[in-house]
Each structure stands twice: as structure tokens, then as C-alpha cells.
N, C-alpha and C positions, 0 to 999 in steps of 0.2 A: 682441473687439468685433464685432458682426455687422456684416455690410453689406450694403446694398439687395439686393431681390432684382430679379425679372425684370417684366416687365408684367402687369397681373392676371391675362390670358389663362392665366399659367404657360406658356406653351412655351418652347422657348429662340428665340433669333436663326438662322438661317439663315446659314450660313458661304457662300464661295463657292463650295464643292465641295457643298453641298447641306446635309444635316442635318444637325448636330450633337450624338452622343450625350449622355447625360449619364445620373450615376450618384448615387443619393442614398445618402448612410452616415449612418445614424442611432446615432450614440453616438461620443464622441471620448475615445475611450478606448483603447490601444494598440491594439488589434483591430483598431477602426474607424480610426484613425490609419495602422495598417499596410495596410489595405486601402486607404486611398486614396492612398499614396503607393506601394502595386503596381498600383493601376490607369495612373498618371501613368508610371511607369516604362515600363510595358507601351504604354499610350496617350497619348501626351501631347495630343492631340487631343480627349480625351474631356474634359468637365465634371466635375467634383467637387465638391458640395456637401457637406460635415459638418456634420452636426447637434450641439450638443450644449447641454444644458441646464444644465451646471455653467457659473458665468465662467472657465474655465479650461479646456482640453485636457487630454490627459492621464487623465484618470479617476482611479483610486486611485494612480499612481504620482504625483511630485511629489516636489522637493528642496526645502530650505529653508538657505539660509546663513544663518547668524546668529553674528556675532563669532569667526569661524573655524571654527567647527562643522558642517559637513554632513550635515545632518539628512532622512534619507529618509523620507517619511510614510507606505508601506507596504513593499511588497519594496525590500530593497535591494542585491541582485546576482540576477544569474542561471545556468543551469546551459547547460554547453556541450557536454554530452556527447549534445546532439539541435542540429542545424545553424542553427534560424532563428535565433536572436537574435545568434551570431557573423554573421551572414550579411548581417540589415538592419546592424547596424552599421558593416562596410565596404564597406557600400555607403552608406551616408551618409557617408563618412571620419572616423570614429569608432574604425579599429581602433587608432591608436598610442594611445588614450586610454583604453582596454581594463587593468584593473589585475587579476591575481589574488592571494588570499588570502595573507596571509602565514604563508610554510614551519613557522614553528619553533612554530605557532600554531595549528594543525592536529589538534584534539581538544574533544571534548563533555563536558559535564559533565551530569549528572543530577543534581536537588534531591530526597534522602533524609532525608527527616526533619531538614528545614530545610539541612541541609549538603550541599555540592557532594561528589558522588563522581563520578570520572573513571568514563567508559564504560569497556567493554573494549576495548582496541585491536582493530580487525578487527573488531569487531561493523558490520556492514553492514545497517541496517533491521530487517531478520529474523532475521537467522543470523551468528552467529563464519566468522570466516574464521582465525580463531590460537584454541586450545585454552589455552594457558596465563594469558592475560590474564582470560579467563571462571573458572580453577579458583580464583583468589587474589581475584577482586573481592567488594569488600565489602558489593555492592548484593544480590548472590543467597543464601540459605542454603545448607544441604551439601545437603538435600535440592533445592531448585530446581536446585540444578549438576547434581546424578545425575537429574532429569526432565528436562535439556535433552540430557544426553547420549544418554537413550532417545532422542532421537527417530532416530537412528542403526536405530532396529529398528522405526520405525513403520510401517506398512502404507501404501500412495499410497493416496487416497480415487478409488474407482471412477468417482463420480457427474463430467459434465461440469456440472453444476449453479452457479451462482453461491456463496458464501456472503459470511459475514460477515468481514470481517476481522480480529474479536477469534474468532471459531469458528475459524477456519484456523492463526490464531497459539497458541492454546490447545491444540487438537488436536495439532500439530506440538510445540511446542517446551516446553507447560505453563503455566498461569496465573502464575506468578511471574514467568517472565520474560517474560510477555506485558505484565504491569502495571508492571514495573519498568524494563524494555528497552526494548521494540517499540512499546508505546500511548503515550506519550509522545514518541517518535521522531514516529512517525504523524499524532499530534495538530498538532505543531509544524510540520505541511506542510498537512494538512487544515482543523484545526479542527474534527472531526466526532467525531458519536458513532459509536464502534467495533463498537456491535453492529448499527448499521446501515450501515454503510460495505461497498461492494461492494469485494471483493479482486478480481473481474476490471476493475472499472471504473477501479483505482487501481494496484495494484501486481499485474499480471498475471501478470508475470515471475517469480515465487515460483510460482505454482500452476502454471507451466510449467516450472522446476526439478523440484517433485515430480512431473509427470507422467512427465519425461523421466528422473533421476535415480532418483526416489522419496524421496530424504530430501535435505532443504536443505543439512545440515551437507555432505553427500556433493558436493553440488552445488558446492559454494560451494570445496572442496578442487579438483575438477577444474577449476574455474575460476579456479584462484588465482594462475598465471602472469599473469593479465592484472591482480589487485591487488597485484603485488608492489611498483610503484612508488609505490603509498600505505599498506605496510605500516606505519606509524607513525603510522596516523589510526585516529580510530574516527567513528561517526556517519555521515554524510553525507559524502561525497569530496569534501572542498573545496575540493584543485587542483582542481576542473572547475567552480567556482564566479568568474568572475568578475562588476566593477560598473564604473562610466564614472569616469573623474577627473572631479570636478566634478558627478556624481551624475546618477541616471537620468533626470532633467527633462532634460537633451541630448538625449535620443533622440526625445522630444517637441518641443522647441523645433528640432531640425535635421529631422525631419519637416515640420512645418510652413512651415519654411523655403524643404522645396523643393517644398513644392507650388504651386501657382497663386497669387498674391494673392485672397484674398479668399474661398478654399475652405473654411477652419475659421469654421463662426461658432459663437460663444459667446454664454450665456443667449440661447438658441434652443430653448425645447421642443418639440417636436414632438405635437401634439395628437390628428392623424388620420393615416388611410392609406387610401385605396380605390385598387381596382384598375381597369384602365381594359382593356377587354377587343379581343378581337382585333379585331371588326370595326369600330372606328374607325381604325385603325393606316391607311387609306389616307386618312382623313380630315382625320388630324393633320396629312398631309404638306401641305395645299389652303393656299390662299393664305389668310393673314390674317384676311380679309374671314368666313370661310366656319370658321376654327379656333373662334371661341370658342362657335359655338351646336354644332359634335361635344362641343367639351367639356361644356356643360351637358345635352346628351345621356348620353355615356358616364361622366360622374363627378355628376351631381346625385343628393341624399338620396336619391329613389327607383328610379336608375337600375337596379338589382342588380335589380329585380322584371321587367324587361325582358329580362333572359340566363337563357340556361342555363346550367349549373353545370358542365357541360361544356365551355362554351367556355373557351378557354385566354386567359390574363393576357398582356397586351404589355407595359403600363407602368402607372406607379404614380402617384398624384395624392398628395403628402407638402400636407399642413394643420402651419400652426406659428404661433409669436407670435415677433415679429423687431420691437424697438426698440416693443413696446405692440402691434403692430398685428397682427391677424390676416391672414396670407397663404397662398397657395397655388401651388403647384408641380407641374409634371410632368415624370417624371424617365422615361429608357428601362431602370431597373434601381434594386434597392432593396436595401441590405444593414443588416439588423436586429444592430447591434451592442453592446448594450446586456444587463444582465442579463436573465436569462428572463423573469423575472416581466414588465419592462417592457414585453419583446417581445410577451407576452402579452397586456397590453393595449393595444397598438394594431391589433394582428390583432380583437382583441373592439370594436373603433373602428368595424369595417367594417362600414358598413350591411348587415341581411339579405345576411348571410358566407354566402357557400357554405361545404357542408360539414365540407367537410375543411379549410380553414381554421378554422373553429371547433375542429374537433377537435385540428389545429395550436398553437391557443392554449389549449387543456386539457393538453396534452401536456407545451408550454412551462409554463403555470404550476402544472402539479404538482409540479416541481422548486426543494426550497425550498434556500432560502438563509440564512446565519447572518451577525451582522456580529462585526467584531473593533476592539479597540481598540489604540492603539501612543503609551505613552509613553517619550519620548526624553528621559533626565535628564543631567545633566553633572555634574561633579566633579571637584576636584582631586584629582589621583593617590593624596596620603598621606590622602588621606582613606576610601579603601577598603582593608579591612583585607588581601581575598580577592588573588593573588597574578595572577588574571587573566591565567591561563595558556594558554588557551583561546580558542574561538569565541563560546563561549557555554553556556547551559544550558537542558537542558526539563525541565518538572515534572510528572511521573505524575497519571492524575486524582485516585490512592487517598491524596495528602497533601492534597486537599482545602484546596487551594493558588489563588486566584483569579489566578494570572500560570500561562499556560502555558506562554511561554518567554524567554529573557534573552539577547540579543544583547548583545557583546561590541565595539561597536559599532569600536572602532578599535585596536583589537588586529586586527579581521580585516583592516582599510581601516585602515591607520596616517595616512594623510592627510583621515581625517576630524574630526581635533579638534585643537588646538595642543598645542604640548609640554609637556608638565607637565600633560595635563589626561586626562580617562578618560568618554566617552561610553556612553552605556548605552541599548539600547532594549528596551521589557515591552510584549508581547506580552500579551493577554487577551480572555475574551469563546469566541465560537466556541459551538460545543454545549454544552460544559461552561458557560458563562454566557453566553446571548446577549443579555441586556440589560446586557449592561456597552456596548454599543456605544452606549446609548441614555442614557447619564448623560451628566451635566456636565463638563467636564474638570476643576471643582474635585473632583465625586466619586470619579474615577475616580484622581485624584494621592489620594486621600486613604486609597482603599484600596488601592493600589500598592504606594505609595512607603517604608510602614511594613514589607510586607515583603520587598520588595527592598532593603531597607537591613539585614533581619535576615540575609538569605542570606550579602550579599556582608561583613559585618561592616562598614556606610558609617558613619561621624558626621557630624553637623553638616548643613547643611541644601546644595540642589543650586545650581549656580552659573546654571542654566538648566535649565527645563522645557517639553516642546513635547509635544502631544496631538493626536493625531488619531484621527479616528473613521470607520468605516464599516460603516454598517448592513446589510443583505442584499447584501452582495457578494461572499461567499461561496456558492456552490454546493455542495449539498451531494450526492456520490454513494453514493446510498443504494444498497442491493439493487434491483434491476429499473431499472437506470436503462440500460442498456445497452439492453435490449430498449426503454426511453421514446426513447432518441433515435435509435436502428433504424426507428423508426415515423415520428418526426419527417422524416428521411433519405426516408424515402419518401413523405412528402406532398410534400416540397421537390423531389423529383424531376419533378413535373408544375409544379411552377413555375418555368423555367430565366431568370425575369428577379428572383427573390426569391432571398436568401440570407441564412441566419443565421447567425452566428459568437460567439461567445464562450470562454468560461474553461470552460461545462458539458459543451462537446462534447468536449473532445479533454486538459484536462489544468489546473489552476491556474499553474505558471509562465507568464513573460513572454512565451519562444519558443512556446509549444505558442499563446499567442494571437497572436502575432505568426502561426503557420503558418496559423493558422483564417484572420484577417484574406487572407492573402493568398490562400489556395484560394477564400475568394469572391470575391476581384478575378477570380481569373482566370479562375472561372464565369460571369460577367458578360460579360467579354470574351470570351467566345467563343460567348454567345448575341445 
């Protein structure tokens, strides 16, 4: 629920030690959540307003209990094998509530020709790490085994060049197991099309194998001391996967918790943004009397025809609607947390934009996005025939399959559904279909659910259905995206009270926006 803001003037109150920072985060979405509970940590002195236009916090994460069921509405763990997300956790005291994956349950299944085939054990993303699991599996022909075995004699590719992630995979290991292996692994963390997905932008680490090694399989053997503790997995390493008891809206709901009363507002859009340039900054400081005609000075419709495009940004004028009403704000720092596109357009808000902010919101909204949909169905045990031995399953694009992938929903989290019962969440949408994010949840159950019931062998009808949806919140890292946000980096570098953060800079999991979020807090704080 929103709450009042400040006087129309927008400046803040004057504490007794003089002025009082303040930091505006536009999008209340873990990012924007993590950044403003690293500014309070860092500052507790400093202001925090969150902007956000859903009625909710949180952004795409979100729990739903429903009659014992804990029902995650998009990610539902995350990976620990990079610091931030263990990290906000206890520090919100969240670590004893930290569950990981169960042991005996620690394997992927592939959708072949409607039937679940186990991965090979040791298959890690791109490459076996055990030979014998890949020479008996029943997903590759004789011939695709003897093309991934060449890759043992491939040549390293000279060029430092970007490519594709299905050309690197193809190159290296062969189309067969690129389509029945790797593009499917890939898809179920992406959602993108593989002929445009940048391998540096995504999975680096492989094109630093070959450069260093020259062949993955080779690589993958010298480094095998270090997976011998997950030698009984294939897929994704899901000891390093855990989620919160009680589901990832904790992390949201104790964020919010401790921040300020009245920092999160909700159905709060944000409509504008202008920058309010250096040479008021001594004016904002003046008595009362004398603040609000600097303001109609430095931030009216046609102030921006008065500067030069040289002078540097001090602070930021945020325009929004709070309870119907149009209001306005000036913040000493601005952090754009929202997907690109959005950011995009509020940068193209700004009256006759200098420059390079224009060029800033071209850069931003060239970077598209796909959305995905997640239904979550429920069952009684005997009523799936499938032995649900497993995490879960992905499905190659080449079965032309509208479910990408099948979580296992409490076999991995055995405290997510009561006893006797079998939770399921389908994954769809992404590149391979991005208008499935934009149906109805009755069309979306209707082309699901017939064949996630052929895969798993289900009868009879579900005991609960839950559907969510999200449109372009996907980032998609195409080829040259690296070099797009290299350039973005350097226009934000002449702005040290603007910050942008999200899911397109640094990686799609929770922690990697959890880390974005808080490297602009602490950009902020030190300008």
C-alpha cells in the first residue's frame, strides 16, 4: 500500500545534522529490494523510496500456500556456488531456514520421444565428466557417441570472437548431442534461441576450457577432483541448489521488514524522470522560501534547453501516480531496476535528453525480452504412473514439445506438498513460444496439461491448478550483447548518481540480481 509522500516542493525535511540524503529505486523487484536494503545497511540515515507498479513486491518471485502446497510462481531455489544469495540470506536470518535438494534425488530426465530418458550421469551442461554413462545411454546413436568422442581431437578455435552457443556446441561436441544434451539443458535456464544466445555472454567458462585445455572432455577430466562429490548427478549440480522453508516470498517479506516503514510503495508507477543538473545543487540547499522556484527552474518542461549537455547530473526529479494522484519527488540518487525495456522508457521521458542518455535508452531497449509461463498442478501420488525419481525433466526443441521443462516440484523440496500427494510445475513459452506467456490460464492448462499427463503416464483429473505468467521478463543474451552493455557501462560512468541494475547485466539467477542490486547501492553511497 503506498503512503504519502513529501510536500509538493519534493525535497526532503532537513534533519538536524542538515540534509538528508535520499535514494530513489525504481522496480521492487529483488534487485531493487536488494538494493535498498544494501543502502539501509550501509546507511541507515539515508531515505529509501521503492517504487513499484505491481500491488506487490517482489517482481516475478512470489509463494502461494494453498492447502499445504507451496507453490512458487517463478524460480524456485537458487544456486550457491556464487556468494550473494547465501549471503542476503543471513543476513536477514534466513540461514537455519535454508533447505537443500534431496540426496537420493539428484538426476535429470530428458523428454525423448515423449518418454523420460535419464541424462548421463556426469553430463555437466556441455561435457561428460564419466565415459561410461554417455557410451550405454539411450538418447545418442552409435554414431553421435563416436562424434562426441572426436571432440578429444578437435582443433581450439583461434578466433577471440563471440559466437553462438548452438555453433560452439555443434563444433565441439556434434549436432546430436547438441540437440538432445546441451540445447535443452541450456533452454531450461535461458529460455532463448540457441542460434542467437552469446556463449561469452552465458556460459564463458566452456570457451575458457577450450582455450586453456583445447578440448572440453579433456578439461572436464582435469577437473574432476573437484566433481567427485557429485559423481551420482547429472544435469545441473543440485547439492549447490538450495530454497527458504516456507518459499522464496521470505526473502521479500523480511526485506521489507527491515527496512524503514513506509519505503516499499506499491501500485506506484513511475511515469517520469528528469535530471536536475549541477548548478542548482547549491540552491536546493536555500531556505524553503527560495527551494521551490530553483526547482521550477532546474526540472520545468523546458528546463533541459537552458544546459549544456556537459554539465553533470546531481539529482533526480522521479514523477509518479500514488493513490490517483500525480506527484513529484527529488531524490539525491536514482537506481533503475526494472527490465530494460522499462528503463528504456523512462530515460526517453526526459525532456530534450542529452545525448548520451538517449543513446543510453537505445542501447537499453535493444535488448529484447521473452516471457515464460509456470503451471503448477498437483496429484495424488498413485495417480502418476512415472516413478519420479528425479528433479525433474527438459525437453529438446527437436520434439516440438510446447513444455520446456518439468519440475519435480517436491521430490526436490519434499516439504512442498503433503503426504500422499505429488506437486508438479511446466515451464513454457521463452523463444521457442513466446506467446504462450500472453494466453489465458484456461489456454495455457489446456495445452499443457494433456501432455504433461502423456509424459508422466497421470490419470484422472489435478487436485489443484495454479498459473502464472510473465511477459518480457526474460532477457534475452543475444550475440553482441556484451559489447551493448560495455557501452551502456560507459555512459553510466559520467552519471555517478544514476544506476542500472537488473537480470541483463550480470546473469538470470536470484544472486547474480541480488549482486547487481547491491553494487548500485553502493555506487550511490559513495557518490
Amino acid at each position: 500500500m503506498c503512503v504519502k509522500g513529501y510536500a509538493m516542493s519534493g525535497f526532503p525535511p532537513q534533519t538536524s545534522s542538515g540534509y538528508r540524503k535520499r535514494i530513489a529505486i525504481i522496480g521492487g523487484g529483488i534487485t531493487g529490494l536488494a538494493a535498498a536494503f544494501r543502502v539501509h545497511e550501509l546507511d541507515p540515515t539515508v531515505e529509501i523510496k521503492v517504487f513499484e507498479s505491481r500491488n506487490r513486491p517482489g517482481g516475478v518471485l512470489g509463494t502461494q500456500i494453498t492447502d499445504g502446497f507451496e507453490i512458487e510462481q517463478s524460480a524456485d531455489n537458487f544456486i550457491t556456488t556464487v556468494p550473494w544469495g547465501l549471503s542476503l540470506c543471513e543476513r536477514l536470518g534466513l540461514k537455519e531456514e535454508l533447505v537443500t535438494t534431496t540426496p537420493q534425488h539428484r538426476q535429470t530426465f530428458i523428454v525423448w520421444k515423449r518418454k523420460l530418458c535419464k541424462l548421463p550421469d556426469g553430463f555437466m551442461m556441455m561435457a561428460p565428466t564419466r565415459w561410461f554413462p554417455m557410451v550405454v545411454t539411450s538418447l545418442l546413436s552409435p554414431l553421435g557417441k563416436l562424434r562426441a568422442a572426436l571432440e578429444l581431437f578437435i582443433p581450439r578455435r583461434k578466433s577471440e570472437e563471440d559466437e553462438s552457443l548452438e555453433a560452439f556446441a555443434v563444433r565441439r561436441l556434434g549436432r546430436e548431442v547438441y540437440e538432445r544434451l546441451i540445447e535443452p539443458l541450456v533452454s531450461g535456464i535461458y529460455a532463448a534461441d540457441m542460434k542467437k544466445l552469446s556463449l561469452l555472454g552465458t556460459l564463458p567458462r566452456f570457451r575458457e576450457m577450450e582455450k586453456k585445455y583445447r578440448s572440453l572432455i579433456w578439461a572436464m577430466q582435469v577437473q574432476k577432483w573437484q566433481m567427485r562429490k557429485h559423481r551420482s548427478e547429472s544435469g545441473p549440480r543440485y547439492s549447490m541448489f538450495v530454497t527458504v522453508r516456507g518459499g522464496l516470498q521470505k526473502i521479500i517479506t523480511r526485506i521489507c521488514e527491515e527496512l524503514p516503514a513506509g519505503a516499499v510503495h506499491t501500485s506506484c508507477p513511475v511515469q517520469k524522470i528528469s535530471p536536475i543538473y549541477d548548478f542548482c545543487e547549491k540552491t536546493s540547499k536555500k531556505e524553503s522560501s527560495e527551494v521551490e522556484s530553483a526547482e521550477n527552474l532546474a526540472c520545468g518542461d523546458n528546463a533541459l534547453d537552458l544546459k549544456s549537455e556537459e554539465k553533470g547530473v546531481s539529482r533526480w526529479k522521479v514523477s509518479f501516480v500514488e493513490e490517483g494522484q500525480q506527484r513529484s519527488e527529488i531524490f539525491d540518487g536514482l537506481i533503475l531496476a526494472t527490465e530494460s525495456h522499462s528503463a528504456a522508457k523512462l530515460l526517453e521521458s526526459i525532456s530534450d535528453s542529452p545525448r548520451d542518455l538517449c543513446e543510453l535508452a537505445r542501447y537499453l531497449g535493444e535488448i529484447e525480452h521473452t516471457g515464460t509461463a509456470v503451471m503448477t498442478v498437483a496429484y495424488k501420488r498413485e495417480q502418476v504412473a512415472h516413478a519420479l525419481d528425479g528433479m525433474g525433466a527438459v525437453v529438446p526443441g527437436v520434439e516440438k514439445n510446447p513444455i520446456l521443462a518439468i519440475s519435480f516440484s517436491n521430490e526436490k523440496y519434499p516439504h512442498r506438498a503433503p503426504e500422499g500427494y505429488t506437486l508438479l510445475r511446466v515451464f513454457a513459452g521463452g523463444a521457442r513460444n513466446p506467446e504462450m506467456a500472453e494466453k489465458t490460464d484456461e489456454e495455457i492448462t489446456s495445452i499443457l496439461l494433456p501432455e504433461l499427463q502423456r509424459i508422466l503416464g497421470i490419470t484422472g483429473t489435478p487436485c489443484m491448478i495454479s498459473v502464472s505468467k510473465w511477459p518480457r521478463t526474460m532477457p534475452q543474451i543475444h550475440l553482441g550483447h556484451l559489447e551493448r552493455i560495455e557501452k551502456i557501462q560507459e555512459i553510466l560512468a559520467h552519471y555517478p548518481t544514476l544506476c542500472i541494475a537488473g537480470n541483463e547485466f550480470s546473469g538470470v539467477g536470484i544472486p547474480q540480481c541480488i549482486h547487481m542490486g547491491e553494487m548500485a547501492a553502493e555506487k550511490l553511497l559513495k557518490n
